[in-house]
N, C-alpha and C positions, 0 to 999 in steps of 0.2 A: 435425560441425556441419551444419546445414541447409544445402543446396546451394544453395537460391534468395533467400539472405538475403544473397546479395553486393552492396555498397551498389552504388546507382546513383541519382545524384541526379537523374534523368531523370523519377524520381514527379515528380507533382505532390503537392507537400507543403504544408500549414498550417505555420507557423512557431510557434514555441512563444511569446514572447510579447517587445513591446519597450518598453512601458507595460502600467501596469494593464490598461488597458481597449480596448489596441489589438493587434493581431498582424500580424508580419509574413507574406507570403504568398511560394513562390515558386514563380515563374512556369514554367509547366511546358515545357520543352526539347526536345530528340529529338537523339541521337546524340551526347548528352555523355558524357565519360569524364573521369578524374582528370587528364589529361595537358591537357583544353581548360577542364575548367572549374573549378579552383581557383589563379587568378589575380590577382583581388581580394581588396579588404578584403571589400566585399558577397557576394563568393562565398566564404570564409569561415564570415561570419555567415549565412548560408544554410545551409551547410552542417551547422553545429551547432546550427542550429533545428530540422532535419530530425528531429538526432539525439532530441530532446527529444520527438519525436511518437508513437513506440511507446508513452508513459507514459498516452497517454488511454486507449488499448485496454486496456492491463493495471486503468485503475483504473474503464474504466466497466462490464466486467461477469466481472473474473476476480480479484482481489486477494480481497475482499470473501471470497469464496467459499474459495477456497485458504486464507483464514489467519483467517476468523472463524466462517463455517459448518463450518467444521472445527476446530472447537474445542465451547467447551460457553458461547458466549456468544448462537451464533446456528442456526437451525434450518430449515426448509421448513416450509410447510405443506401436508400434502397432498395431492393431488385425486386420488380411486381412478379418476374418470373420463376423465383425460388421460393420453396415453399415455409409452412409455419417460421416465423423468429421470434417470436412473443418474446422469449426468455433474455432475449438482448434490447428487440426495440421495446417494450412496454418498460426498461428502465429510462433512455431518453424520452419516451413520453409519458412520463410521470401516470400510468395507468397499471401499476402493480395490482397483478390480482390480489385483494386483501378482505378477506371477512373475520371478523371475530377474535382479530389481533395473527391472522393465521396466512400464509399466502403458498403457492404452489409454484412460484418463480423458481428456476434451477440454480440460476447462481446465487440466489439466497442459500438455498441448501448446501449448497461446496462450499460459501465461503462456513457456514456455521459448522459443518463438517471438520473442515480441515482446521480452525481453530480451537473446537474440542480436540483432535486429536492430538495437536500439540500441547493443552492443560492434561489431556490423559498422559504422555509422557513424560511431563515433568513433572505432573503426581508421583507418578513411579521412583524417580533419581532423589525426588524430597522425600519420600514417605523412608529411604534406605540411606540418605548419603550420611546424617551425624555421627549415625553409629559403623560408618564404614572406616575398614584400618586400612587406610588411604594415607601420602602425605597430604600433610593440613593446607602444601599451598595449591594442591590439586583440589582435597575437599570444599575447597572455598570456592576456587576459579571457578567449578563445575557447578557448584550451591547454586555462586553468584547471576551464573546462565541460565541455568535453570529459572532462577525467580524471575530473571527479566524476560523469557522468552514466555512466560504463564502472566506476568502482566500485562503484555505484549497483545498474546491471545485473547486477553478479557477484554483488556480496553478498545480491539475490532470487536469485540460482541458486545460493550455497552454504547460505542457509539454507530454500530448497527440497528438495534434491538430497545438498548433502554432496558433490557432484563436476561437474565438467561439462568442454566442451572448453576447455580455457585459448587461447583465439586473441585474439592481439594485434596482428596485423598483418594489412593488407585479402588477404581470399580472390578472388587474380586468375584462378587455374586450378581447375578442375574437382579437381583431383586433394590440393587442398591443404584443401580444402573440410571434410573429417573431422580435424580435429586431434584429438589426443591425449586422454583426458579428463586433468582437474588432479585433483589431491584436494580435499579440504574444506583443510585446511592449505595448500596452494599458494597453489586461490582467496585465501583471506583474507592471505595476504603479498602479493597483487597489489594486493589491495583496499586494503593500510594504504599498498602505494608510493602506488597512484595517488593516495587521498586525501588522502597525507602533500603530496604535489607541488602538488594542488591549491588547499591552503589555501595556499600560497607564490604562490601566483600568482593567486587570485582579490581582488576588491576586496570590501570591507562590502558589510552592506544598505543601509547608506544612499549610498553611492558605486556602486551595483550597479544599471542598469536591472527594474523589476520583473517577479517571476517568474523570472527565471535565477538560477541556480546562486550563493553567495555564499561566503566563505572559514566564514563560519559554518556554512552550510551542508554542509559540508565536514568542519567540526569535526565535527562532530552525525554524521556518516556513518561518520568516524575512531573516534568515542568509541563509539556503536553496535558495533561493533567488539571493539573491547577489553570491552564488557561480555560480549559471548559468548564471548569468550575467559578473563573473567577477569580481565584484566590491569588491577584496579583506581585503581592508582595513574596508568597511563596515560590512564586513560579521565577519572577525576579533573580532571588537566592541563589535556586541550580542553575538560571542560565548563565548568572555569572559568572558561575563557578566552573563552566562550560569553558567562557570566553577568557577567562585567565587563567584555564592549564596550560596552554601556551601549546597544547595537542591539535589543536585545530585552526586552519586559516582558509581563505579562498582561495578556490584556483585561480589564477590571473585571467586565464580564459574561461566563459559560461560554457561551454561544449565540453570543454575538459573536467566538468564538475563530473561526466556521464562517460563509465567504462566504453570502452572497445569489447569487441567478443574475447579477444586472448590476451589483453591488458589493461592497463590505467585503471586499479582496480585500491578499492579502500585505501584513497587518496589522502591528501593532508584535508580537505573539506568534509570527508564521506564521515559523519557519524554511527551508523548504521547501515548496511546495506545486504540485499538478498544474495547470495553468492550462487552462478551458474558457471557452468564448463561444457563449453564446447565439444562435441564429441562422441562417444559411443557408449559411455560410462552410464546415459539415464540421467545425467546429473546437467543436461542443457536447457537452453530459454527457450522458446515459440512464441513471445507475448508479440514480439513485432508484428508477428503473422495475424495476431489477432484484432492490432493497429493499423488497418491498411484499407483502403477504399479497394471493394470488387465489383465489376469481377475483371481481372487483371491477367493481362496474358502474358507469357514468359520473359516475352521480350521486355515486356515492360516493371517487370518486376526484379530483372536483373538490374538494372539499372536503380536498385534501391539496395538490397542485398550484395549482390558480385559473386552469388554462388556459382559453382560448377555445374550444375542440375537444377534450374530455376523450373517450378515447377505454374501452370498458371493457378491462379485463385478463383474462384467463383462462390456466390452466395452473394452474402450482404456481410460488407462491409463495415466496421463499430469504431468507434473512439477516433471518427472522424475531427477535427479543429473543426468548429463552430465560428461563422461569421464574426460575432459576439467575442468571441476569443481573440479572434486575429487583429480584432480592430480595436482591441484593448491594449494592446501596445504603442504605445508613445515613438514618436519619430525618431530613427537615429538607435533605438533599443537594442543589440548586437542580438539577447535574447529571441528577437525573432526569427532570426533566419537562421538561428541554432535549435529554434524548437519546430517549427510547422517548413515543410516543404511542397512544393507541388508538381503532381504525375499529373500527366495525360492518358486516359484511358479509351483506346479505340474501340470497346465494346460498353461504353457504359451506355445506358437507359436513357441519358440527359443530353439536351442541345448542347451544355456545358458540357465538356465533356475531361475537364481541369476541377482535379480535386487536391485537398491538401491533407496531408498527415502529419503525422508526429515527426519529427523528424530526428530528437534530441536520441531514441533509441536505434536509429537507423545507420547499426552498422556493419562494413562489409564481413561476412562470414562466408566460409567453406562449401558449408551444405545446408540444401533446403529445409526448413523448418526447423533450423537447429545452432541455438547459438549461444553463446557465452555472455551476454550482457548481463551485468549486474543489474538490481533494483533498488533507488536510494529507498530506504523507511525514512531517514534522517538527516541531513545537510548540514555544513555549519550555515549556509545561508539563512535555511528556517530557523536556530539557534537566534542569527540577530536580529531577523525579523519579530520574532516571537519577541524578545526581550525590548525591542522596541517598542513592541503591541503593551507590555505590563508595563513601562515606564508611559505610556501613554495615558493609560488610565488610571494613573495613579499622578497624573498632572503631572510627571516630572520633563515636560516637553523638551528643555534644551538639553537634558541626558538622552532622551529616546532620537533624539534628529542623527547624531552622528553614525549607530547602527543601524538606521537607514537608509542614508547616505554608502556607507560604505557596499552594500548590496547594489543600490543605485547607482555607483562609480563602477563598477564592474562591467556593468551591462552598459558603459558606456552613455550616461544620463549626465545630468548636470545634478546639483543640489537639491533638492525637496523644496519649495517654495511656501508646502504650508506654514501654516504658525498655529495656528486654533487647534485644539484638543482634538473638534471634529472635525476636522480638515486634515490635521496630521495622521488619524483615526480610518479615513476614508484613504491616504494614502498606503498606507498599510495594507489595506485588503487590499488595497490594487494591487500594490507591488510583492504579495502573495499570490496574486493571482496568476501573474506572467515568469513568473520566476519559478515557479513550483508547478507549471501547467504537465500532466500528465503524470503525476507523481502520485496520484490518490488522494488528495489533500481539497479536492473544489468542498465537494457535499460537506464535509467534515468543519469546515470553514463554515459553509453557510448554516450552517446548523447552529454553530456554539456561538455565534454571532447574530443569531435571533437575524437574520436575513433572506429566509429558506423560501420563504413562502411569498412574500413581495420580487424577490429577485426572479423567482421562477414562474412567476402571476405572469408578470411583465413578459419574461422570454417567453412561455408557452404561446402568449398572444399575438407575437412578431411571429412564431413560426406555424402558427394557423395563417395568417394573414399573406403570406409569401412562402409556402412550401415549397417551391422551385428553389430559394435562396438557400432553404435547407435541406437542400440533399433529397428532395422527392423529385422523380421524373414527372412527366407532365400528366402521362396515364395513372399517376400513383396516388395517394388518398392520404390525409390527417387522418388517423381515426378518430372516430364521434366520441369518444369515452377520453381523448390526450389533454394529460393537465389538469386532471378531475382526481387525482389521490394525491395532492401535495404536500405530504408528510415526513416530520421527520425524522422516524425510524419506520425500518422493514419491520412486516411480520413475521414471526418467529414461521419457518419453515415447515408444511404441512404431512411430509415425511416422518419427519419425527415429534409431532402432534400426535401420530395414530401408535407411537411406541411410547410415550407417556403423560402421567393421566396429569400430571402439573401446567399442563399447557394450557 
């Protein structure tokens, strides 16, 4: 495990959030240790606000990438005239450097990073909160986050990885620093304790300040879970127990499931979400900026943003919509023209010169590079979707149609037509697929669904065949090696391979 990700609350840290619209901040110290400053109720809550802070880095320019451009939902665009991208395009062309379970890809390394750092922080709050004289309904709430936001962090490193170091207690010495790796099977028995514990001890959404952590929250994490597992009757349990707290409903509109920069924020849908702020505090988003076909000049990027200071963009472009994506939408879908939009770009590479983006996070903010949109983890949408998927394969088909349906009434569909297990089965992934597009959720899907490697056989071979449809100019290349590492875990990070010896 990373030797420099030993917590120390000593950062100066943004606090994850204590209202909607407010965050707490903590004040930055010098020559604190666990022994001086976890004393309070406030230091505490500090403490597991801290923990909550590695989730903007993973969601403002490395999730995205890892689990959508790496799939066949989203793509790069080009530019022959910028230099090296490896570390963005060799994730949409399935050519990850990988020897010996090992790879040198960077946002491999951030996201493994930033999800240690948060198991390192909530080691710290676990390893002191029982015996803390705290009140008990503080010691629990705080417990409660704690366990979910360290299930949270494992279950991105076992369905990254398939293994990682299993550390559950703070790394005080140098020496302790390389723990063991776990398996795929350890992580996720850690994952079910800790989330198991945590739904015990967290409060509702509606008894829950917003943005943290909720026992629902918790559910959704647990049940996630046993879908990759399988264990559909288990996963059944919590989502129902989801869908009749009577804490969660749809937005009536699909667009409004997805914040504004300075509102519409942990909604009556949102089970989970990354909390960002607009503004000068350090505590804003940039993922849109990472979302956006380049290279793009002011004028035309205003007209996406509405900032004051549009600045142009250049480079290459990632987490383009994918042909593949957009025409996986059924007619009439409201879904789509809430998710994928399309610019004109007067300096692109291409005769086309009309590209599409994300459009579901595109929205108007103040200042360039700098925004308040929130990041779902969780939805009730994927709640009934999910729970339709375990009543599916558990044959109970005329239970699972109506929480289908209801997602599919949203988006302005008619009724679900299948009937067959694998009909209604295949309807599912679909309607996971356009419903959740850009949320992290494609690879993840195609993985625990034993589809990873046929679905992406297929797309690699349409996007050799027609590069121009995919986002290459006319000058520009497939490279020889694209579609040759179809695997379904990354290799553990080559970084910190050379700082310990379990790798």
């Amino acid at each position: 495990m990373k030797k420099s990700i030993i917590f120390s609350i000593a950062l100066s840290l943004g606090a994850f959030s204590c209202k909607t619209d407010e965050f707490l901040t903590v004040t930055p110290e010098t020559a604190l240790s666990s022994a001086t400053f976890f004393k309070t109720e406030s230091d505490f809550i500090q403490a597991v606000n801290a923990a909550y802070v590695p989730l903007r880095a993973l969601h403002n320019g490395n999730s995205h990438l890892l689990a959508e451009q790496h799939s066949d939902n989203a793509r790069y665009v080009r530019n022959v005239l910028f230099g090296a991208t490896e570390n963005q395009s060799n994730l949409a062309d399935f050519n990850v450097p990988t020897a010996n379970g090992i790879t040198t890809n960077g946002n491999v390394l951030t996201a493994y990073r930033q999800n240690y750092l948060i198991i390192a922080r909530t080691n710290q709050v676990l390893s002191l909160i029982d015996a803390a004289t705290i009140p008990d309904a503080t010691k629990k709430n705080v417990k409660g986050q704690a366990l979910f936001l360290r299930a949270l962090a494992y279950l991105e490193i076992a369905r990254y990885f398939n293994r990682g170091p299993l550390q559950l207690t703070p790394v005080s010495a140098r020496s302790e620093a390389a723990a063991a790796l776990g398996t795929g099977e350890q992580l996720y028995a850690q994952i079910i304790k800790d989330a198991t514990e945590a739904i015990s001890l967290l409060p509702a959404k509606s008894a829950q300040e917003a943005g943290r952590a909720t026992s629902g929250s918790a559910r959704a994490l647990l049940a996630n879970v046993f879908m990759i597992q399988k264990k559909w009757t288990d996963a059944e349990t919590q989502l129902r127990a989801i869908v009749t707290s009577g804490e969660y409903s749809l937005m009536p509109n699909y667009a409004d499931a997805f914040s504004t920069s300075t509102g519409n924020k942990n909604t009556k849908e949102s089970v989970f979400e990354v909390q960002y702020l607009e503004g000068s505090q350090g505590l804003n988003g940039t993922f849109l900026y990472g979302m956006l076909p380049y290279p793009m000049a002011a004028n035309e990027l205003v007209t996406i943003t509405g900032t004051s200071n549009p600045q142009p963009l250049s480079g290459e472009g990632n987490n383009i919509p994918t042909p593949d994506l957009i025409e996986a939408y059924e007619t009439g879908d409201k879904r789509k023209d809430a998710t994928i939009g399309l610019i004109t770009l007067s300096g692109a590479l291409h005769a086309n010169k009309t590209f599409p983006y994300a459009k579901k996070y595109a929205k108007p903010h103040s200042l360039h590079n700098n925004h308040g949109m929130n990041w779902p983890i969780y939805r009730y949408s994927e709640v009934l979707l999910f729970l339709a998927e375990a009543l599916i394969e558990q044959n109970k088909l005329t239970e699972a149609v109506p929480f289908l349906n209801q997602v599919r009434t949203r988006a302005g569909l008619a009724n679900t037509t299948a009937a067959t297990q694998s009909a209604l089965r295949d309807a599912v992934y679909q309607e996971r697929r356009v419903e959740l597009a850009f949320e992290s959720k494609r690879l993840h899907d195609l993985v625990r669904t034993g589809r990873l490697a046929t679905v992406i056989k297929a797309y690699g071979d349409r996007v050799k065949a027609d590069k121009f449809r995919y986002y290459f100019p006319e000058s520009g290349f497939v490279p020889s090696d694209a579609f040759t590492n179809i695997t379904p875990y990354y290799g553990l990070p080559a970084a910190e391979a050379d700082l310990s010896p379990n790798f």
